[in-house]
N, CA, C and O atoms as CSV, one atom per row, in Angstrom:
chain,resi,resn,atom,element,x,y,z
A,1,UNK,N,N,27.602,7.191,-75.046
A,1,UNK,CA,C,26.540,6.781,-75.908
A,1,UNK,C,C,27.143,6.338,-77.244
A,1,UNK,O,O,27.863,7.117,-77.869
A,2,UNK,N,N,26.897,5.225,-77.656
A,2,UNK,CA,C,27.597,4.659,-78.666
A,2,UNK,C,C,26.463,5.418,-80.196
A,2,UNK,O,O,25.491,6.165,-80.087
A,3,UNK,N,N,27.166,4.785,-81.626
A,3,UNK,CA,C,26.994,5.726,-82.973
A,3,UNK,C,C,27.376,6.751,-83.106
A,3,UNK,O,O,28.253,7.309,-82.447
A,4,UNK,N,N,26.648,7.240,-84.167
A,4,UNK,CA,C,27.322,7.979,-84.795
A,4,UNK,C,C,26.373,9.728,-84.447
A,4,UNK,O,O,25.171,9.992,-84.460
A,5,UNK,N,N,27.684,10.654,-84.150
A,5,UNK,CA,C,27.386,11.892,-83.090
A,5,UNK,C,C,27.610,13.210,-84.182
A,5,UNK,O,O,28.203,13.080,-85.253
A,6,UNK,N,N,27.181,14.142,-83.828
A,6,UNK,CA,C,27.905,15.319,-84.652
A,6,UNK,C,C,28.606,16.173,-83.697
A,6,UNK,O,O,28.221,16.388,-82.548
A,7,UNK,N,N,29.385,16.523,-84.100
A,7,UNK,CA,C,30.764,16.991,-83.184
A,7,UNK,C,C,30.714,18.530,-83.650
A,7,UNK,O,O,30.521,18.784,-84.839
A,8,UNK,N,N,30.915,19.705,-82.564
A,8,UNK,CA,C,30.810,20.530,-83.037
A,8,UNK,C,C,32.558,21.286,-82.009
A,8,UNK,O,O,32.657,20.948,-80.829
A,9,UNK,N,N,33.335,21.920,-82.426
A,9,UNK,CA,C,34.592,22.541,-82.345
A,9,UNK,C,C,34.750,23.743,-81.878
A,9,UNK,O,O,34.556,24.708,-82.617
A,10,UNK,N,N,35.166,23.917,-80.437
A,10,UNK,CA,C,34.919,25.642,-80.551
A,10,UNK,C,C,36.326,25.736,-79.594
A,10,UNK,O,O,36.891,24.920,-78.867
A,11,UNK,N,N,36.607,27.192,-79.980
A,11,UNK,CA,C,37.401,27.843,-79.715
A,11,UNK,C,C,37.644,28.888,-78.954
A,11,UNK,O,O,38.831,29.215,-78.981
A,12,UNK,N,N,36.717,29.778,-78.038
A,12,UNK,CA,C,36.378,30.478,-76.937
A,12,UNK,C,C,37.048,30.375,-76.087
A,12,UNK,O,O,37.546,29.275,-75.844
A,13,UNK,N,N,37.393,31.778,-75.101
A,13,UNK,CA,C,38.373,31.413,-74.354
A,13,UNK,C,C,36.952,31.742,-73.243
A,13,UNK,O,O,35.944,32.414,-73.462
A,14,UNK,N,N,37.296,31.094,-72.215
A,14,UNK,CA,C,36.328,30.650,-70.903
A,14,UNK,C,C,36.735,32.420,-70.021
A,14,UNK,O,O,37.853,32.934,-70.044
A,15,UNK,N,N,35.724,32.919,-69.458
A,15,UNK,CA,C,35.602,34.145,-68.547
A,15,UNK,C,C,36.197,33.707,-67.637
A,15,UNK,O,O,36.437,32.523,-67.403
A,16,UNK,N,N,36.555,34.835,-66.909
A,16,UNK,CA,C,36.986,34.821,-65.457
A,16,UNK,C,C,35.944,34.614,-64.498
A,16,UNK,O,O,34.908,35.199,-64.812
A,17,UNK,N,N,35.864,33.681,-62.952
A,17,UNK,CA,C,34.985,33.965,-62.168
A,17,UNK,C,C,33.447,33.485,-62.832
A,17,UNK,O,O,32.581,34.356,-62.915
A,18,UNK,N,N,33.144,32.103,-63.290
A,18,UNK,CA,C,32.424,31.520,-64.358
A,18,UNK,C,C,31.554,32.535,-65.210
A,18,UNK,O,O,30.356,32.786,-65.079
A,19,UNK,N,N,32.465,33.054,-66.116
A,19,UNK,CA,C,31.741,34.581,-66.897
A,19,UNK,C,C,31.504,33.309,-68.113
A,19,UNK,O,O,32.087,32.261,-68.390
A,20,UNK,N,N,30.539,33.911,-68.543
A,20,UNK,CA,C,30.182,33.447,-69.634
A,20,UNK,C,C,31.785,33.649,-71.278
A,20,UNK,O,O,32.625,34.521,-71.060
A,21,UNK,N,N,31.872,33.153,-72.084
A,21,UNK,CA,C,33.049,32.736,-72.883
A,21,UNK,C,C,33.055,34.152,-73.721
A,21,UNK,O,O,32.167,34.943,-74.041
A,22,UNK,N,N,34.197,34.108,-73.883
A,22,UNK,CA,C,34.731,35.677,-74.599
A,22,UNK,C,C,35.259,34.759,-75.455
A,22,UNK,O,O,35.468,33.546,-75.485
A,23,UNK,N,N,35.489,36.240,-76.516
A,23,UNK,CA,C,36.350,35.896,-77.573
A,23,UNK,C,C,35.613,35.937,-78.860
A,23,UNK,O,O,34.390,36.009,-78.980
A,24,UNK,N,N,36.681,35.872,-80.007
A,24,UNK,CA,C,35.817,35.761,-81.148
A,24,UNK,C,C,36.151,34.251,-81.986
A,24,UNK,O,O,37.347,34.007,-82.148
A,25,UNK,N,N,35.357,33.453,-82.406
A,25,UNK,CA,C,35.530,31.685,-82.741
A,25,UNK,C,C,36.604,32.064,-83.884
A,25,UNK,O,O,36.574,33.092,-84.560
A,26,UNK,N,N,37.591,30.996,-83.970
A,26,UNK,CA,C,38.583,31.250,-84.502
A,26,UNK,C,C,38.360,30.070,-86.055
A,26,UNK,O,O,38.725,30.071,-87.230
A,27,UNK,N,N,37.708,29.356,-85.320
A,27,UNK,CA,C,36.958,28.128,-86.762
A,27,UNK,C,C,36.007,28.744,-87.166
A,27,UNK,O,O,35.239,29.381,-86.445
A,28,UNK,N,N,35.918,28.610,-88.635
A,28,UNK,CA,C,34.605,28.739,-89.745
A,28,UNK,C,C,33.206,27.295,-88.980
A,28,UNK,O,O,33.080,26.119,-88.639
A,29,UNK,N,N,32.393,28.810,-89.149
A,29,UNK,CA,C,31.095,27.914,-88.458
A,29,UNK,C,C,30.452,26.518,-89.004
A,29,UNK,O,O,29.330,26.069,-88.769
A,30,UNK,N,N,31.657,25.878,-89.928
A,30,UNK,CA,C,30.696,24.223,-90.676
A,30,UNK,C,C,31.607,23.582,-89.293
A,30,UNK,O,O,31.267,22.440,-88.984
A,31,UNK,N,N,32.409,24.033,-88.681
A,31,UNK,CA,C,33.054,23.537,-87.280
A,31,UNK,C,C,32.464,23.529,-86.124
A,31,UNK,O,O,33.022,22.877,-85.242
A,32,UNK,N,N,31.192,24.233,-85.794
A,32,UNK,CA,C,30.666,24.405,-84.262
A,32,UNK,C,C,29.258,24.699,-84.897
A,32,UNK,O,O,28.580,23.708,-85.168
A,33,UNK,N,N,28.581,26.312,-85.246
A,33,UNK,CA,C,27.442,26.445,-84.828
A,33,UNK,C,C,26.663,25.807,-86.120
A,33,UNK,O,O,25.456,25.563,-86.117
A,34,UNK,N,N,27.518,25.582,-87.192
A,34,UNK,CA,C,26.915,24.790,-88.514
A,34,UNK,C,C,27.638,23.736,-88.694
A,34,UNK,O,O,28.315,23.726,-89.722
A,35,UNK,N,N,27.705,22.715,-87.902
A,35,UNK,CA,C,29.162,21.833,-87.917
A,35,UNK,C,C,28.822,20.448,-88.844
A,35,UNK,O,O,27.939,19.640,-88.555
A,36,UNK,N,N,29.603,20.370,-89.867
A,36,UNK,CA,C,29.509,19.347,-90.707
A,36,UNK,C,C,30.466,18.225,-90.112
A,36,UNK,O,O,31.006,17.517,-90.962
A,37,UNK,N,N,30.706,18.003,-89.020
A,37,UNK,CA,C,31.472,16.766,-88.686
A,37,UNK,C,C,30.824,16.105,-87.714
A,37,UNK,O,O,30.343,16.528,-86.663
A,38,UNK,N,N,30.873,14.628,-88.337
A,38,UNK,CA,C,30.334,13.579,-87.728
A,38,UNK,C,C,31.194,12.739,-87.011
A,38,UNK,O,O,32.367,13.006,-87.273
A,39,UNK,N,N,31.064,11.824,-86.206
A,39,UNK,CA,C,31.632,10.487,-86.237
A,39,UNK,C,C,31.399,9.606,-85.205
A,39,UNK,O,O,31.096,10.024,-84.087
A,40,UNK,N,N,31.542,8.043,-85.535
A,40,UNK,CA,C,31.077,6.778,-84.581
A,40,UNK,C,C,31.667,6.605,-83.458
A,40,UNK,O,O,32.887,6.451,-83.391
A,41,UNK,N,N,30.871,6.608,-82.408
A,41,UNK,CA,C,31.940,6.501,-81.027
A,41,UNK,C,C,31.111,4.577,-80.902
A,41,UNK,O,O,29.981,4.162,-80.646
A,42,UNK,N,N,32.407,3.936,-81.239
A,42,UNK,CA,C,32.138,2.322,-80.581
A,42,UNK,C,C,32.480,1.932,-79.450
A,42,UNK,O,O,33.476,2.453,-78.947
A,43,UNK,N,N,31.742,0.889,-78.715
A,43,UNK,CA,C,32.315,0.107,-77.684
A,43,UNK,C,C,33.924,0.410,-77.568
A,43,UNK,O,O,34.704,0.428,-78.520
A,44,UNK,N,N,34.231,0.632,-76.264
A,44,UNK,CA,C,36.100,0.239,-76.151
A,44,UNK,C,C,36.653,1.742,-76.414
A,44,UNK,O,O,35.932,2.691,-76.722
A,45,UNK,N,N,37.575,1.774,-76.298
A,45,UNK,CA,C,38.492,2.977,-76.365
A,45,UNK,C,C,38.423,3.984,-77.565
A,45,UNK,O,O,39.352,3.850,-78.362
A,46,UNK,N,N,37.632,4.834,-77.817
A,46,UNK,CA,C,37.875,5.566,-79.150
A,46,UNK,C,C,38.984,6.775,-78.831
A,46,UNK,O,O,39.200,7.315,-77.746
A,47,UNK,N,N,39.590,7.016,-80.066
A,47,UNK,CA,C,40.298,8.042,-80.788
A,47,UNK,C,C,39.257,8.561,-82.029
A,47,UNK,O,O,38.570,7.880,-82.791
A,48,UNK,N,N,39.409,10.015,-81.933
A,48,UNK,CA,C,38.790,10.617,-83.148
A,48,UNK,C,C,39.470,11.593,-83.587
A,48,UNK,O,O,39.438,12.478,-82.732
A,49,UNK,N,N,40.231,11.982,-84.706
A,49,UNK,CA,C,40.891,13.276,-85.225
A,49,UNK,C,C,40.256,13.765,-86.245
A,49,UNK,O,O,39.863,12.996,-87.122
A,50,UNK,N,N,40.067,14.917,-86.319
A,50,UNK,CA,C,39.658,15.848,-87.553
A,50,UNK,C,C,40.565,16.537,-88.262
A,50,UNK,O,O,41.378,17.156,-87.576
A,51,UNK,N,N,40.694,16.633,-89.632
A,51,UNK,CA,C,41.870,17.466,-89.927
A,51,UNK,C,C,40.940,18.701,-90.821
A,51,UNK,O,O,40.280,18.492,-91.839
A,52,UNK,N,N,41.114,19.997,-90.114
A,52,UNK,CA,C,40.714,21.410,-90.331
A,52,UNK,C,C,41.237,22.264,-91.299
A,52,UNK,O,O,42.400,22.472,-91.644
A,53,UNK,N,N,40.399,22.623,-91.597
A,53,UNK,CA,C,41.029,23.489,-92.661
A,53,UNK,C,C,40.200,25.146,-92.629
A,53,UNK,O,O,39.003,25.193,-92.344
A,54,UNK,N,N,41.047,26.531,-92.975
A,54,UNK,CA,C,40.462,27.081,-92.865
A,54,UNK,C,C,39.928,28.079,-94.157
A,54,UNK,O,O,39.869,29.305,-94.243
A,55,UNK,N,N,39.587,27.044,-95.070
A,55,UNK,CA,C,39.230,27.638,-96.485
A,55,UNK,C,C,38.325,26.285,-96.837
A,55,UNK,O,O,38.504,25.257,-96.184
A,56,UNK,N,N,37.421,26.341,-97.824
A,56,UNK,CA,C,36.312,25.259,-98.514
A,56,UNK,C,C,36.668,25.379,-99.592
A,56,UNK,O,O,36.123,24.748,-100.497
């Protein structure tokens, strides 16, 4: 689906035997469940990088 998406980042490690995800999120929540990152997916091949940080 082309425009512009909000991207959310997570870090969970996946259960054994399709268990629901363990773990504790290793990103600050403006990364996944409050995620302040956006970006345009266009026609043709996209690349998207985020550069993280773990302090505001």
């Amino acid at each position: 689906m082309l425009g512009q998406h909000k991207v959310m980042i997570r870090t969970e490690i996946p259960g054994e035997d399709a268990e629901p995800l363990i773990g504790k999120a290793r990103l600050p929540p403006r990364y996944h469940n409050r995620s302040e990152l956006t970006d345009d997916v266009v026609k043709g091949k996209n690349t998207i990088n985020f550069s993280l940080t773990l302090s505001k």
